[in-house]
N, C-alpha and C positions, 0 to 999 in steps of 0.2 A: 618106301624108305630103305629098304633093307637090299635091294636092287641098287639103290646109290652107293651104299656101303660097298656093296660087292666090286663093286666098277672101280671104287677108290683102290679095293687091296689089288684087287688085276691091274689097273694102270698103274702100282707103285711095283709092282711081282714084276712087270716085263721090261720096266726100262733100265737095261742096264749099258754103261759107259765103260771104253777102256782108255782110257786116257790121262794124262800130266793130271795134277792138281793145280794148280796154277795157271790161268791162257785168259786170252784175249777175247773176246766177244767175236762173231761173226757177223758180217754186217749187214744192219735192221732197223727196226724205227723201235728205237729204246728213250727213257725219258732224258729231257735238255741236258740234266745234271750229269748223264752216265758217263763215265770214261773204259768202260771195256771189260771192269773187272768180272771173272768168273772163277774157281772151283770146283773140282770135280772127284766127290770122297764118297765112300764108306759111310751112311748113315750110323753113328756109336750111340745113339742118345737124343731124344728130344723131352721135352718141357712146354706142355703147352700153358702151361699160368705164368709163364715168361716168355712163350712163342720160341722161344733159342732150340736149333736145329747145332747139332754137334756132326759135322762130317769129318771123314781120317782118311789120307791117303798114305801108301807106306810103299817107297820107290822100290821094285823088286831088283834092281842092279845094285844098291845098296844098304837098303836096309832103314834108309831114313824115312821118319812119319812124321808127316805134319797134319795140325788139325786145325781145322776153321771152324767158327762159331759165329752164326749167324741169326737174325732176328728175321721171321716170315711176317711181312707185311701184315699189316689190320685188313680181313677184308679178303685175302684171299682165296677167290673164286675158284670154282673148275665149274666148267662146261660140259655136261657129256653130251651123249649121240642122241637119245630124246630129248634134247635141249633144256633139261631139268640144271638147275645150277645147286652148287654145296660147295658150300664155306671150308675149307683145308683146315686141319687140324693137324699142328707139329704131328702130334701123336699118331696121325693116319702114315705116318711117311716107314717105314717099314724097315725095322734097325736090320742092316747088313746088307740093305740093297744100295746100288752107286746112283746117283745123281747128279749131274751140273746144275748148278743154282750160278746166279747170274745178282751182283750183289751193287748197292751202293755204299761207301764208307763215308762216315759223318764220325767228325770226333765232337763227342759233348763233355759238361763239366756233369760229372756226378759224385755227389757228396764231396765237393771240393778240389777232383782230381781231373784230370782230360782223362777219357775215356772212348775208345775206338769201337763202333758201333755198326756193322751188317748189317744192313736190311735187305732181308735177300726180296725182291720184286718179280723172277722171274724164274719158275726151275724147269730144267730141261725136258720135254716131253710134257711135259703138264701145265700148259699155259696161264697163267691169269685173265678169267675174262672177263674182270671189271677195269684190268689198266688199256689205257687209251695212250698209244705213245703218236706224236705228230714230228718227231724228228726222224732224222735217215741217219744211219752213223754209220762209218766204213773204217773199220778197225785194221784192213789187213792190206 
């Protein structure tokens, strides 16, 4: 067990992104619904009794930051190299390291209001390996 653990902090320790916040998907077999969206921030905060992953990016030509707030899927798998699987925990994702999450947007009504909803399904370097995607999308 404690072997899985370790594998989690190394695979969230090494992937790091330099990139826009904001871009398009590359193109892959993502699910029916996707249209493209991705993200690419600063882990600030996560919450796993609500799953909400808080990434920041902050443009160094001017100084602006934006933050995205996203929901990780129910479920979300990792696969390692002895083929052992474990469930992702907000809390495993490693505050200050970068990331692309890869998201879909649903607005719901909660408590009365619309309400804009992330659910991120896919982060960069760290696959999902219970999603089964059968579509091809070509974003670019």
């Amino acid at each position: 067990m404690w072997k899985n653990s370790i594998a989690v902090v190394v695979l969230f320790s090494t992937v790091t992104l330099c990139r826009a916040q904001y871009e398009s998907a590359e193109n892959g077999y993502y699910p029916s619904s996707y249209h493209g969206d991705t993200f690419t921030g600063t882990v600030v905060s996560t919450n796993s009794e609500t799953r909400e992953i808080t990434l920041s990016y902050t443009n160094p030509k001017n100084g602006k930051t934006e933050t995205f707030i996203g929901v990780l899927q129910e479920g979300y798998t990792l696969k390692f190299k002895d083929g052992t699987l474990h469930e992702l925990k907000p809390s495993e994702m490693k505050v200050g390291k970068e990331f692309k999450v890869y998201y879909l947007c649903a607005t719901k009504k909660v408590g009365g209001k619309k309400t804009t909803i992330n659910t991120i399904f896919l982060i960069g370097g760290a696959p999902n390996a219970r999603t089964q995607y059968s579509y091809f999308m070509a974003f670019h």
